[in-house]
Each structure stands twice: as structure tokens, then as C-alpha cells.
Kinemage of the C-alpha trace (Angstrom):
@kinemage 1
@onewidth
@group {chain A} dominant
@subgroup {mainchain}
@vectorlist {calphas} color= white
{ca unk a 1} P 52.645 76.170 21.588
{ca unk a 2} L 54.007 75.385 24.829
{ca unk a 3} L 56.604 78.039 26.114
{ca unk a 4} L 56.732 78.858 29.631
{ca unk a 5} L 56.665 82.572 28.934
{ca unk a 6} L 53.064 82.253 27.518
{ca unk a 7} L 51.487 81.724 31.306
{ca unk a 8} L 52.458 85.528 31.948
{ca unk a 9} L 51.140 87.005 29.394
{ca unk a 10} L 47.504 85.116 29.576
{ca unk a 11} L 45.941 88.462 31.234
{ca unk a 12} L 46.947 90.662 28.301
{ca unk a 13} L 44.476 88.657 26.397
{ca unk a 14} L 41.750 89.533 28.055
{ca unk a 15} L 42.299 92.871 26.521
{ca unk a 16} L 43.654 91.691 23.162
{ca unk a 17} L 40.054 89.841 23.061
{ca unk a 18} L 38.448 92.846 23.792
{ca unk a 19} L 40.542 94.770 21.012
{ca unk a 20} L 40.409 91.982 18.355
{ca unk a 21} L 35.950 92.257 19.030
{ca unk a 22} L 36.558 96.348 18.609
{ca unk a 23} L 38.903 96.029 15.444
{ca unk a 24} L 36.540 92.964 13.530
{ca unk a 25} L 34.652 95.880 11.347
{ca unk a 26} L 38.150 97.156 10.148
{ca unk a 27} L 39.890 93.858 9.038
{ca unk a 28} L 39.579 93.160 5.775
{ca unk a 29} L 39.861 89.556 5.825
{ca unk a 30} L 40.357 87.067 3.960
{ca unk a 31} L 43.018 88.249 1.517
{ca unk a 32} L 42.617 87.423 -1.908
{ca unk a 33} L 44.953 84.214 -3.301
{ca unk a 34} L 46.921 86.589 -5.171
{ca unk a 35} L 48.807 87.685 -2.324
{ca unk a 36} L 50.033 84.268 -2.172
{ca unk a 37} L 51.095 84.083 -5.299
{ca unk a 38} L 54.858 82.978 -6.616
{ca unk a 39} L 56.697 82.240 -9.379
{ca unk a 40} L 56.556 78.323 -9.734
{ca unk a 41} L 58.819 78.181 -12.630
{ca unk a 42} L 61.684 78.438 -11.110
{ca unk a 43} L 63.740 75.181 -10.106
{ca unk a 44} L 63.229 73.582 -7.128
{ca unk a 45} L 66.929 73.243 -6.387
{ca unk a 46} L 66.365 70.018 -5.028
{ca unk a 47} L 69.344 68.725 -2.703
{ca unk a 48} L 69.942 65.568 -0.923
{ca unk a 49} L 71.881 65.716 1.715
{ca unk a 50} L 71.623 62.246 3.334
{ca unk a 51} L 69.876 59.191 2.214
{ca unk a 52} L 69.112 55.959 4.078
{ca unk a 53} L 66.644 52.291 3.173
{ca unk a 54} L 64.898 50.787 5.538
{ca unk a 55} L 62.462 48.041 4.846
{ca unk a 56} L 61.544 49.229 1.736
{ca unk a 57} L 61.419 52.636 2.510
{ca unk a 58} L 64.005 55.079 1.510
{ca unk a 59} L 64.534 58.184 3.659
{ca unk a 60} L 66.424 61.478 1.894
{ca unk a 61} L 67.621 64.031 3.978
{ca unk a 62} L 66.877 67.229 1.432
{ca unk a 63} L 66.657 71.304 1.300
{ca unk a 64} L 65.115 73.103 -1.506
{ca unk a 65} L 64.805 76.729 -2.675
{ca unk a 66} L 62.114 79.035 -1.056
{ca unk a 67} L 60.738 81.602 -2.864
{ca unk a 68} L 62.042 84.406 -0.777
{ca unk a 69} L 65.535 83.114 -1.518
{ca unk a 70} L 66.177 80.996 1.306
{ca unk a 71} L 66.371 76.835 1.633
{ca unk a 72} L 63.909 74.511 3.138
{ca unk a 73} L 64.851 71.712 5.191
{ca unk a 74} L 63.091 68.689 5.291
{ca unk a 75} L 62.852 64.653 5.079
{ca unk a 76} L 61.400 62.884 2.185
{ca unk a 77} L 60.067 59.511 2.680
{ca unk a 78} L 59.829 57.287 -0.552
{ca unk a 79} L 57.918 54.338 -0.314
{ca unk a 80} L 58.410 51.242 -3.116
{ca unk a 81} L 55.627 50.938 -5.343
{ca unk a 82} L 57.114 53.184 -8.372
{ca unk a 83} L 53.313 54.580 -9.493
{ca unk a 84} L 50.254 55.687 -8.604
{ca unk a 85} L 51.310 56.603 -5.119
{ca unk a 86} L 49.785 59.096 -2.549
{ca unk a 87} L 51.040 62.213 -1.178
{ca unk a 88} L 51.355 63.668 2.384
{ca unk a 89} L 52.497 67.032 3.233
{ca unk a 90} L 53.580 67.420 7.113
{ca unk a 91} L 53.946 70.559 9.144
{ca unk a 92} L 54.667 70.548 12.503
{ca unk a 93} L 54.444 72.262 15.749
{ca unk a 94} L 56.002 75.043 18.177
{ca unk a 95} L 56.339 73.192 21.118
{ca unk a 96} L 58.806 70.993 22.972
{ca unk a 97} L 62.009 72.022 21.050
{ca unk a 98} L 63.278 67.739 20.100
{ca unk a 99} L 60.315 68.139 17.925
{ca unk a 100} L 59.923 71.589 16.949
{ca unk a 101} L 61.200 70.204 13.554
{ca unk a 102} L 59.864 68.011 10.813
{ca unk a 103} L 60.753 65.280 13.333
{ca unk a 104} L 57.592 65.803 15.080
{ca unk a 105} L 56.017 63.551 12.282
{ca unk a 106} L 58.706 61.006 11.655
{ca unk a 107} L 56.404 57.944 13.192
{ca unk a 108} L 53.281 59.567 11.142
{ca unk a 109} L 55.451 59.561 8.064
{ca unk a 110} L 56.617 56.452 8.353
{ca unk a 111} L 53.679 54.788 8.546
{ca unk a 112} L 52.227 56.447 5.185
{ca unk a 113} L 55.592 55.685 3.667
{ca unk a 114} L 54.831 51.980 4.766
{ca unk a 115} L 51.212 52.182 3.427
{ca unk a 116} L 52.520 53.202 0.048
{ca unk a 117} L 52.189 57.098 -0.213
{ca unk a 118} L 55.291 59.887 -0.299
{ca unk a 119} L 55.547 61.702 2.681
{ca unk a 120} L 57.425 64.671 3.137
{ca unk a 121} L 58.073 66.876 6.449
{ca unk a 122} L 59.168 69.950 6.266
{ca unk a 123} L 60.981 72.638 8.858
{ca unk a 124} L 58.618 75.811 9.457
{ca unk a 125} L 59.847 79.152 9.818
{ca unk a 126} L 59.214 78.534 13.851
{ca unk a 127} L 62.095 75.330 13.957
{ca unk a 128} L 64.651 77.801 13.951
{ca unk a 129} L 66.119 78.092 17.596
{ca unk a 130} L 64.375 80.962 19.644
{ca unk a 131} L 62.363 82.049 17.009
{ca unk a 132} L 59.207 82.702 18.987
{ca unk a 133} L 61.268 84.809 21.652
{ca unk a 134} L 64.099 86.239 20.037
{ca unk a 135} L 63.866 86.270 15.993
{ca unk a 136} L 60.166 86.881 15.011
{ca unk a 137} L 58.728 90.593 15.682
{ca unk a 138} L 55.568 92.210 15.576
{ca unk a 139} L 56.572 94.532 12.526
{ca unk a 140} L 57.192 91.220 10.203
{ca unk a 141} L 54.712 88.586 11.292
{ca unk a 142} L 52.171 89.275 8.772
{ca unk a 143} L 54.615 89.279 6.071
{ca unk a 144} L 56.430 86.240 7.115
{ca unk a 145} L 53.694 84.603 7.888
{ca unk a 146} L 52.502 85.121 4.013
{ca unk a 147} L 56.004 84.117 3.015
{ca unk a 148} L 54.817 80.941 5.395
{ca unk a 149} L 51.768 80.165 3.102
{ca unk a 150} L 53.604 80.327 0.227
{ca unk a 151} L 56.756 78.271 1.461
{ca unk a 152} L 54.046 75.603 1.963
{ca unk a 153} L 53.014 75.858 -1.705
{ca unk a 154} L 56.324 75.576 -2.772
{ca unk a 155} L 56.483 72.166 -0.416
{ca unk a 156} L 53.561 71.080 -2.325
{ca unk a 157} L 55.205 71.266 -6.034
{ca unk a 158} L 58.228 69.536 -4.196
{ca unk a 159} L 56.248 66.501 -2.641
{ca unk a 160} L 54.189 66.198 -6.099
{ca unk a 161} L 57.268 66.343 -8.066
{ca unk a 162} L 58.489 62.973 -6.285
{ca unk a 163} L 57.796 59.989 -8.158
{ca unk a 164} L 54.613 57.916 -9.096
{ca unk a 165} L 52.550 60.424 -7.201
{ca unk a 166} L 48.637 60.897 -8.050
{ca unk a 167} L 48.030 64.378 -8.218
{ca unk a 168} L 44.716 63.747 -7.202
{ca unk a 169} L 45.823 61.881 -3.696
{ca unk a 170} L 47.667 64.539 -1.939
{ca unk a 171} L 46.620 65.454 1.650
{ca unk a 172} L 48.043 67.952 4.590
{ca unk a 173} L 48.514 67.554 8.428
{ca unk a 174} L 49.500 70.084 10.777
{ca unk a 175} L 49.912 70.513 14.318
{ca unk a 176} L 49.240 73.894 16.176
{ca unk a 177} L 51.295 77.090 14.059
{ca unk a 178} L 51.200 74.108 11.199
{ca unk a 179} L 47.302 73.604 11.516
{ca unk a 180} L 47.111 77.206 11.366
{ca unk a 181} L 48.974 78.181 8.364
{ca unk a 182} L 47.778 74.654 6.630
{ca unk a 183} L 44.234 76.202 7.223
{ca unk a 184} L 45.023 79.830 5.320
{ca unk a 185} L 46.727 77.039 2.702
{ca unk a 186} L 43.299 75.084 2.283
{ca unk a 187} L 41.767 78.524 0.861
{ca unk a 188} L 44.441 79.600 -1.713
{ca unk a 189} L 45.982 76.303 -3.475
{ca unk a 190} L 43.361 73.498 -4.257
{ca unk a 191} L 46.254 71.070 -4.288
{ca unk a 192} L 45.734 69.052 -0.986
{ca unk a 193} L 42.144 67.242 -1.234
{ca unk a 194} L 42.261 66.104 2.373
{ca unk a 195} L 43.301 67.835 5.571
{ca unk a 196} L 43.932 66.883 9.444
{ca unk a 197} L 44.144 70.028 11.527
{ca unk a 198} L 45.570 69.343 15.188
{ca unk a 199} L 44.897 72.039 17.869
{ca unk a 200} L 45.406 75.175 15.730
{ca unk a 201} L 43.536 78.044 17.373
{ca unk a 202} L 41.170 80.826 15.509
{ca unk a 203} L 43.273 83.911 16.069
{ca unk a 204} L 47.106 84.155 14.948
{ca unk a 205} L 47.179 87.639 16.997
{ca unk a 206} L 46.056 85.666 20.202
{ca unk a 207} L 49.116 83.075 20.030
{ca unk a 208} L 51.869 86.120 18.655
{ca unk a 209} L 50.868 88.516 21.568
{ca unk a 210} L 52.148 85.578 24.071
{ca unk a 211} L 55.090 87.352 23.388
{ca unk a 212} L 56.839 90.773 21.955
{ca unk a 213} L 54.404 93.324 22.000
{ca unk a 214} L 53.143 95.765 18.822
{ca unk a 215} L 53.610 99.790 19.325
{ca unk a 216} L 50.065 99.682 18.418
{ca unk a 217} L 48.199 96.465 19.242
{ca unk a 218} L 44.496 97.294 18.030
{ca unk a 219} L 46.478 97.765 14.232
{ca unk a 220} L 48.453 94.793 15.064
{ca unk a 221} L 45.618 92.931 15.704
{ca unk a 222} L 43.561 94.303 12.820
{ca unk a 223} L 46.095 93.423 10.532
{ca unk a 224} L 46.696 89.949 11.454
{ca unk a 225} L 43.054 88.925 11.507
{ca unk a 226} L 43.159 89.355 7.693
{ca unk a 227} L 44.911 85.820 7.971
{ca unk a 228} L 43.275 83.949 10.667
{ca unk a 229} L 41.912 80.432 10.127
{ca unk a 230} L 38.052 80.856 9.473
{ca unk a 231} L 38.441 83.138 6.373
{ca unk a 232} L 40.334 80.393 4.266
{ca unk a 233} L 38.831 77.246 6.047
{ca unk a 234} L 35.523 78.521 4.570
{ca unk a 235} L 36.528 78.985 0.910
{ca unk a 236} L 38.097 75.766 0.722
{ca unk a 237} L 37.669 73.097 -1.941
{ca unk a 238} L 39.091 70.144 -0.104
{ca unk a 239} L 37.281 66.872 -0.092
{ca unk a 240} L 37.186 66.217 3.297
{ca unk a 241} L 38.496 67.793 6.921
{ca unk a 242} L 39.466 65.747 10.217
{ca unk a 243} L 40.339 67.992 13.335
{ca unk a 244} L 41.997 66.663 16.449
{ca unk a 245} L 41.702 69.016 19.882
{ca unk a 246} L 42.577 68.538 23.285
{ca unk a 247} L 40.638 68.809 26.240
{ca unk a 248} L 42.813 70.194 28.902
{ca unk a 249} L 44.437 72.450 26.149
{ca unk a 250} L 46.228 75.353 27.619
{ca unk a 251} L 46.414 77.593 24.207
{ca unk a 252} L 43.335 76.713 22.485
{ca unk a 253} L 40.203 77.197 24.421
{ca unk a 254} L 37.066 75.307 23.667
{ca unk a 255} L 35.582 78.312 21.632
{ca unk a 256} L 38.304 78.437 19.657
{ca unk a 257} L 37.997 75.092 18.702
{ca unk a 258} L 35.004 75.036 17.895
{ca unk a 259} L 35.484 78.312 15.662
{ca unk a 260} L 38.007 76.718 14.153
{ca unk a 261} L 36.739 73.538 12.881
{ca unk a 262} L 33.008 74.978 12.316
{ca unk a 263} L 34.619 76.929 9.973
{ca unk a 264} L 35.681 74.261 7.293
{ca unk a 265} L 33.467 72.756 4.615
{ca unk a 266} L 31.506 69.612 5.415
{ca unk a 267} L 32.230 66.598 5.509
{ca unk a 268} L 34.471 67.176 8.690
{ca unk a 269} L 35.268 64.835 11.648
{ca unk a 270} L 36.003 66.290 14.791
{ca unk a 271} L 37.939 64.458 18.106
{ca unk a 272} L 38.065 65.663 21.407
{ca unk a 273} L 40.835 63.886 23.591
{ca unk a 274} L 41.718 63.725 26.723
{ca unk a 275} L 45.086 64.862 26.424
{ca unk a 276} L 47.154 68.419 26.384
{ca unk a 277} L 48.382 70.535 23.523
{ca unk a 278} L 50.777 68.332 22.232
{ca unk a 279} L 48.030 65.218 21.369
{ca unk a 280} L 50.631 62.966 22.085
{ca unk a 281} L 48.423 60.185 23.148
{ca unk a 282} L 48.230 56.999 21.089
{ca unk a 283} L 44.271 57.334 20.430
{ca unk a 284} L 44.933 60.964 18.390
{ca unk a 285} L 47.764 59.096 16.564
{ca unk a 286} L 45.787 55.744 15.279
{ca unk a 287} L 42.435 57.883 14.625
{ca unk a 288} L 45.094 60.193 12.375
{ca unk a 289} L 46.221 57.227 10.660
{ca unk a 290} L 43.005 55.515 9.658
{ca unk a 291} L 41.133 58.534 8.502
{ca unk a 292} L 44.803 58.952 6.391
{ca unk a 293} L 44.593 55.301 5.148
{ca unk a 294} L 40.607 55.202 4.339
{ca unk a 295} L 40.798 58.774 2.059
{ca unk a 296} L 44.319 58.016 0.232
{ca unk a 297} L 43.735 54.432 -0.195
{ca unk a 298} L 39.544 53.480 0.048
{ca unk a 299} L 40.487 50.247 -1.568
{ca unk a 300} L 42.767 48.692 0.662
């Protein structure tokens, strides 16, 4: 994340550190997959709200039904071979608002889409304007942030119910909140086989008490580590992890890192770049792209 507000607030963590350490014997952690659990019958409610080709490629503007009732925005990028394509789910970031969106991922995409897989990018609950300082409270994050998890899932049965795709080639990347929440994902739906996880940090409570405070943070923080990272990265069933951290991040310190990606299954690949939280350097974006190519298309 990368809101000005954070810098404040980075002395309160001291003691939200020292809280989360006191409160680790009364988490209950991980949660079991049931609490992620929906009813996938129900229609997608697939619409298309713009559509464009471009060499080859053809680009629908869509929203489709949530769970909880509400519509997901995203892009769907279709690429020509009619069969036996691949399958990327995209999640972005809370960061720089031109790319707090699915937009974050449009060159990624693109590039899949031109390598012959589906790629789809969706809009997290954090793309809405303000959310992090004026529409997300303490009292809901942990159920909105399951309601997260399963909007994902629900992404998933969209992006495999596009064309030609392989069931079997279907892979996730996500960028800070979107590694994060792709990480609790990689424990509850075996769907994805393949996951790149960019600068998500080990504790959700750390990054929500940047802002609005809890009336009590020890429960607050108790409660919340139910869901962080390391619970679901260990139970996963994946084939294969690649994780991309900064050096000179501001939000994810190098233990956290390290927490975080020690946490997965092997085999795992780990980068460290010189770069900042966003990893918008060319090296993080042509290592992302080869590891992409080699697992959804070892033949090529």
C-alpha cells in the first residue's frame, strides 16, 4: 500500500507487534475452508459491457454477480486459439489510485492473452475510491475480508467458465492486499496450480491498523490473525509458488517477507529487487512473465 497517512501511524506498530506476539496463543488460526464456502450454483450473471479486438486478442469489458449480492468489475482477455487454453486470475494492488484497479495488470494480461491463455483482472473490494480511509472499518474487516476470499472463488468459476480453458492450467498473481488474500485463497480452493505473490506482508492487522483504529485492538488483532498469510500458504496444494519483494519496501519489512514466502510449499522461487513497493521495475515484470510462460506452457 502506499498512502501517505500510513508514515504516521508506523509507531503504533511497535505496539500492535507487541500485542499481535501477546494475542498469538488466543488466535485460532487458520479457519477451516468451510467458512469460505458459497453457493456455486447460482448463475454467474455474466455481462459485457464493452468489447474491443486487437491483434488477435479480444478484450470484454464485464461485471458478474458476487455472492454477497453485489457485481464484480473486471476485464476479460480472450486470446485466439479456441481450446486447450490457460488461465490467469489477476488481483491487484492498493496503491497509486490510476492503478488501484484491474488496470494494474493490463500489460501482464496482455501478454498471457498474446501467449495463448485467458486472462482475467478483476476490481478488489479496495478499488473503490477511499476505501482504505473512509469506507472500510475495523468492525467489518474480517468479514469482508472473507467475503474477499470468496469473491475470488467466484472469479475463478468465471475465468474457467471462458472458453477452451484447461482446468488443469489455471494460475493466480497478486500484488500487495491481492498477494495477501490470493495467499488465504491458495489454502481453501485447489483451483489455481500456480501462484506469483508480489510484496504481500504476513499480518493483515499490521497493514489495517495504518489506519481507523479498533475499540479494542489486542481482539482486533486476535481476530484478524485467524486469516493472515502463513496459515493458508502452508496447507496449500499448488504446484509451484514464485514471490517477488522489494528491497527498499516501506510496508513489508524483510521479516515479513521472509515469513511470508517461507511459509508456502516447496518448490518456491523467491526475488529480491531493487525497487519499492510497487515492483514497477522491468526486471520483476519479465521474471513474472517467464516463470508464467514456462508453468502454463512447458512446451513452447
Amino acid at each position: 500500500m502506499t498512502m501517505s497517512k500510513r508514515h504516521a501511524l508506523f509507531a503504533a506498530l511497535l505496539c500492535v507487534a507487541t500485542l499481535a506476539r501477546a494475542d498469538a496463543q488466543t488466535a485460532s488460526g487458520p479457519l477451516p475452508a468451510s467458512a469460505f464456502a458459497y453457493d456455486a450454483s447460482k448463475p454467474l450473471d455474466v455481462r459485457i459491457t464493452g468489447e474491443t479486438q486487437h491483434d488477435g486478442i479480444l478484450t470484454r469489458e464485464i461485471t458478474f454477480a458476487s455472492p454477497s449480492g453485489q457485481r464484480i468489475r473486471g476485464e476479460v482477455l480472450l486470446p485466439k486459439n479456441p481450446e486447450h487454453r490457460g488461465a490467469v486470475l489477476f488481483v491487484h494492488w492498493l496503491g497509486d489510485p490510476p492503478t488501484t484497479n484491474h488496470t494494474e495488470f493490463a500489460r501482464d494480461a496482455m501478454v498471457v492473452a498474446q501467449h495463448g491463455s485467458v486472462a482475467l483482472s478483476i476490481d478488489a473490494m479496495w478499488a473503490q475510491p477511499d476505501w482504505y480511509e473512509k469506507l472500510r472499518a475495523p468492525q467489518t474487516d474480517f468479514a469482508n475480508s472473507i467475503r474477499q476470499v470468496v469473491d475470488l472463488r467466484r472469479a475463478l468459476d468465471v475465468l474457467l467458465a471462458q472458453p477452451g480453458v484447461d482446468s488443469e492450467r489455471v494460475a493466480y498473481v497478486g500484488h500487495d492486499f491481492g498477494a495477501m488474500y490470493g495467499a488465504v485463497l491458495s489454502g481453501v480452493d485447489p483451483r489455481p496450480k500456480w501462484y506469483v505473490l508480489m510484496a504481500g506482508n504476513a499480518s493483515f492487522s499490521q497493514w489495517y491498523l495504518y489506519g481507523a483504529q479498533p475499540k479494542d485492538k489486542a481482539a482486533f488483532v486476535a481476530q484478524m490473525a485467524q486469516l493472515d498469510p502463513a496459515h493458508y500458504l502452508g496447507r496449500a496444494t499448488a504446484r509451484a509458488f514464485l514471490f517477488q519483494f522489494a528491497r527498499n519496501d516501506k510496508y513489508v519489512s524483510a521479516d515479513s517477507a521472509r515469513a511470508f514466502w517461507e511459509a508456502a510449499p516447496l518448490p518456491r522461487g523467491v526475488f529480491l529487487y531493487d525497487a519499492d513497493h510497487s515492483l514497477a521495475i522491468p526486471a520483476a515484470f519479465a521474471d513474472r512473465m517467464a516463470w508464467l510462460e514456462a508453468q502454463l506452457n512447458p512446451s513452447s
